[in-house]
C-alpha positions in Angstrom: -6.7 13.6 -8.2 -6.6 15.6 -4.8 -4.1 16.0 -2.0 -4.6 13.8 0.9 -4.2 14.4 4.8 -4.4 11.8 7.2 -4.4 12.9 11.0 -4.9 10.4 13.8 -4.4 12.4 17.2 -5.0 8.7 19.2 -6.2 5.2 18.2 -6.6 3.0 21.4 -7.2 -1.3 22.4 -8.6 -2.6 25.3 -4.7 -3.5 27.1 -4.4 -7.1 27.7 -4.5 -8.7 30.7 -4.5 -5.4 32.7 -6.6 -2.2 33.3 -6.5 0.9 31.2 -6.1 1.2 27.0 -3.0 0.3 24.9 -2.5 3.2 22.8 -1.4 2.1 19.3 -0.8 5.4 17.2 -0.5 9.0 18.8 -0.5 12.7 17.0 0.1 11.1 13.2 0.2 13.5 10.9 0.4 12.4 7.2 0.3 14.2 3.9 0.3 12.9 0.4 0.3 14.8 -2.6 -2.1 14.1 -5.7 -0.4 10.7 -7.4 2.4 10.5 -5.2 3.9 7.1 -4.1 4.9 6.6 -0.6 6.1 4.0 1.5 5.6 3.1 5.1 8.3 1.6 7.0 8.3 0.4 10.7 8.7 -2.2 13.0 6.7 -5.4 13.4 3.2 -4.3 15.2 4.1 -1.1 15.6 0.1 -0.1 13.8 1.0 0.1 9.8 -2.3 -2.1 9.1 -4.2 -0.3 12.1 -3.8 2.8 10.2 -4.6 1.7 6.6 -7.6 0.8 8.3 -8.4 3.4 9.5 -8.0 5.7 6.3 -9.9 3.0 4.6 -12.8 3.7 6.5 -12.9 0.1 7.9 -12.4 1.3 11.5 -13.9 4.3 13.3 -13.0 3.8 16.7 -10.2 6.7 16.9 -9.9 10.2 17.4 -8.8 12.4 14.0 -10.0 12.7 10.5 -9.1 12.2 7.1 -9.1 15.0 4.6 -9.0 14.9 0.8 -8.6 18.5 -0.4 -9.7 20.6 2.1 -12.9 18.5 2.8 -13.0 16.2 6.0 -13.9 13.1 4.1 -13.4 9.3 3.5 -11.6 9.0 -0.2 -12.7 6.8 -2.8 -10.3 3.5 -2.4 -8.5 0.8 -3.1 -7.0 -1.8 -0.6 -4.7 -4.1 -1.7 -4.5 -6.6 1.4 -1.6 -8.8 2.3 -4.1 -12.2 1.8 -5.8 -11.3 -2.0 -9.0 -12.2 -0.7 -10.0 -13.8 -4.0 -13.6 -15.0 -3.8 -12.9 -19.2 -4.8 -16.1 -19.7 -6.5 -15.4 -16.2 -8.7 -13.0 -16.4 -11.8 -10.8 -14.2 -12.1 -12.9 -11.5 -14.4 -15.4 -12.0 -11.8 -13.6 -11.3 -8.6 -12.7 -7.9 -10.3 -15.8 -7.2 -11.8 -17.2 -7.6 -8.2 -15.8 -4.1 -6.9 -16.7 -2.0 -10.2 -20.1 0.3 -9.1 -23.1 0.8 -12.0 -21.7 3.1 -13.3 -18.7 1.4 -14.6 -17.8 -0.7 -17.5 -16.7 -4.3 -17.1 -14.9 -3.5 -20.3 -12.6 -1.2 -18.9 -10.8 -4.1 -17.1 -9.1 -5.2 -20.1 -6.1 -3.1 -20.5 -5.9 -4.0 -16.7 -5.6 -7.5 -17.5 -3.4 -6.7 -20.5 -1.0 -4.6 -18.1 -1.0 -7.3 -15.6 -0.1 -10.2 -18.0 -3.5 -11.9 -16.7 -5.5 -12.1 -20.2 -5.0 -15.6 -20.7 -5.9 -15.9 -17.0 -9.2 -13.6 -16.7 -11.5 -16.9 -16.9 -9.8 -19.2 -14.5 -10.6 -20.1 -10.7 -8.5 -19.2 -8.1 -7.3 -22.4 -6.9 -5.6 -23.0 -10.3 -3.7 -19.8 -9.8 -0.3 -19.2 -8.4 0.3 -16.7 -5.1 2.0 -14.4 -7.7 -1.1 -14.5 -10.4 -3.4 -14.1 -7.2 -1.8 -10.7 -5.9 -1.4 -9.6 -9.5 -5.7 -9.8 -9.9 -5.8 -8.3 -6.3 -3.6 -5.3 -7.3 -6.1 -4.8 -11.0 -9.4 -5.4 -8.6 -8.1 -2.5 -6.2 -7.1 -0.5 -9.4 -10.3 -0.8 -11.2 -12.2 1.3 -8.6 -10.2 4.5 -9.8 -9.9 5.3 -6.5 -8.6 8.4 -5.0 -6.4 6.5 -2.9 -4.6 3.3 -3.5 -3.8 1.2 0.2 -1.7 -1.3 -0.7 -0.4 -3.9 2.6 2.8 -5.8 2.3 1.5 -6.8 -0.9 4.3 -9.0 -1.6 4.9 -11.1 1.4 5.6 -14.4 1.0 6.8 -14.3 -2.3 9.8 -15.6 -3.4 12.6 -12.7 -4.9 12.0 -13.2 -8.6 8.1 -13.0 -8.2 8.2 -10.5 -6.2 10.4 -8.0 -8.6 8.1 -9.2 -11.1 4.9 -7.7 -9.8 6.8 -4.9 -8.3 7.2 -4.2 -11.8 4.3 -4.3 -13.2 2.1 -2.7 -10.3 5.1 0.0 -11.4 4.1 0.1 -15.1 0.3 -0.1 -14.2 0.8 3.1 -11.5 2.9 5.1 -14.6 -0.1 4.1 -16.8 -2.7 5.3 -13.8 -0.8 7.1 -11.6 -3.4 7.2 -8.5 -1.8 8.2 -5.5 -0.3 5.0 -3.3 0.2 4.5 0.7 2.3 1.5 0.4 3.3 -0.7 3.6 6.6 -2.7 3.4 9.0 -4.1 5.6 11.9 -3.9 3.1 13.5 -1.0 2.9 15.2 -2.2 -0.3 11.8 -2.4 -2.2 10.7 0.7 -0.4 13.2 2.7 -1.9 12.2 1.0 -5.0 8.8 1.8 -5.3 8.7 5.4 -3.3 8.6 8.9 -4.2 9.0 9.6 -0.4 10.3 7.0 2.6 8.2 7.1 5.6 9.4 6.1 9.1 7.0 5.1 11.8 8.0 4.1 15.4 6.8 1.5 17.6 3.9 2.2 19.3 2.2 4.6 19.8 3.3 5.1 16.3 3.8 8.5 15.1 6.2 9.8 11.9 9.7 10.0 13.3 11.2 10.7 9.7 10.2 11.6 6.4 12.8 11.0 3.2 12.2 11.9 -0.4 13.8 9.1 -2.6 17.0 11.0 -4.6 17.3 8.0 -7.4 15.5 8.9 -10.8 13.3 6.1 -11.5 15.0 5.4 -14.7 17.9 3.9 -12.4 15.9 1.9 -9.8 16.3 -1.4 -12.0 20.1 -1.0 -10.9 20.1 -3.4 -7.3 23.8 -1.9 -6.6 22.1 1.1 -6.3 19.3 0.5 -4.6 21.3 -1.2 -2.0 24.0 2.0 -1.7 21.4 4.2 -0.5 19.9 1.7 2.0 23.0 1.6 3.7 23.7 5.4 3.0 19.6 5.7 4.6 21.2 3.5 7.7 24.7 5.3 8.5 23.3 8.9 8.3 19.9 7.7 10.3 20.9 5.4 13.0 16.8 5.1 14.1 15.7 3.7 11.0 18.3 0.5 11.7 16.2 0.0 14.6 13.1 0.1 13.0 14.0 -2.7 10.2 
């Protein structure tokens, strides 16, 4: 794994419905560390998908670069995207198997499926499979690229609270298995702070960083909900911008 640097100097739109360019992010600077976990957090629109985008490779309409190591460079990656995209006509094997490349074994997406409690699953259709099932096979398809970077966006949403702790879980014990390094979006703060090595806050737009936290709870004790919710409201007190940002 490889260090990763993400810096966008200016992404622009067309503005609507008057002259001129809407800016959307300005002078981002980003760093991860090799198999570190962090979280975005900001406010509704503010460009958290633009940019995920953008380090996918998916848009080059901007002004920066990407850099893994020292090299100015797309990484290797997997996106994990708030719809799971499931091809309907694909089972469930299939639809992963669809993102391997030659010169990589469709065997090695067993202990995926094993992880991700999908083995009994791997030959159904997606229509026959719940929301939770469905973002579970989107999380092992992104996975089983190996990437260098893992871009995962609100994969969660929509869920209901004890689905969503149970794939939180287990994309947890798949990332301890493989621990690639993860640019997570989320608009909870709560399962931010459960997921994160580091917290970072994004403003409205133009979005830039405005703060950058490293999460103090072992992971050992991030099962424990009191706890999780202390230090969101400790996060809130001493940091009266993030409030604003939730």
């Amino acid at each position: 794994m490889t260090d990763i640097r993400i810096r966008i100097n200016s992404k622009t739109y067309p503005a609507i419905g008057q002259a001129g360019k809407h800016q959307a992010i300005a002078n981002l600077d980003l760093s991860m560390k090799a198999g570190e976990f962090v979280c975005l957090v900001g406010p509704s629109g503010c460009g958290k998908t633009t940019l995920l985008n953008i380090t996918a490779g998916l848009d080059h309409d901007y002004d920066g670069e990407i850099l893994l190591g020292s090299q100015h460079t797309h990484p290797r990656i997997g996106y994990v995207f708030q719809n799971p995209r499931l091809l309907p006509w694909r089972t469930v094997r299939e639809n992963i198997e669809l993102a391997l490349d030659s010169a990589q074994s469709p065997d090695q997406i067993d202990p995926l499926l094993e992880t991700m409690q999908l083995t009994r699953a791997q030959h159904v259709y997606p229509e026959r499979l719940s929301l939770g099932m469905s973002r579970r096979v989107a999380i092992i398809r992104a996975f089983a690229v190996d990437p260098d970077l893992l871009l995962m966006d609100e994969p969660f949403v929509s869920l209901d609270a004890p689905t969503a702790r149970q794939v939180r879980d287990l994309l947890l014990k798949l990332w301890r298995q493989r621990p690639h390094t993860v640019l997570f979006v989320t608009h909870d703060l709560r399962e931010a702070i459960a997921l994160a090595d580091r917290l970072v806050f994004l403003s409205a737009s133009p979005m830039r960083v405005l703060r950058e936290l490293t999460v103090p709870i072992a992971r050992n004790e991030r099962h424990n909900e009191a706890l999780i919710e202390s230090y969101r409201q400790q996060l809130m007190n001493d940091y009266p911008e993030i409030r604003q940002l939730l």
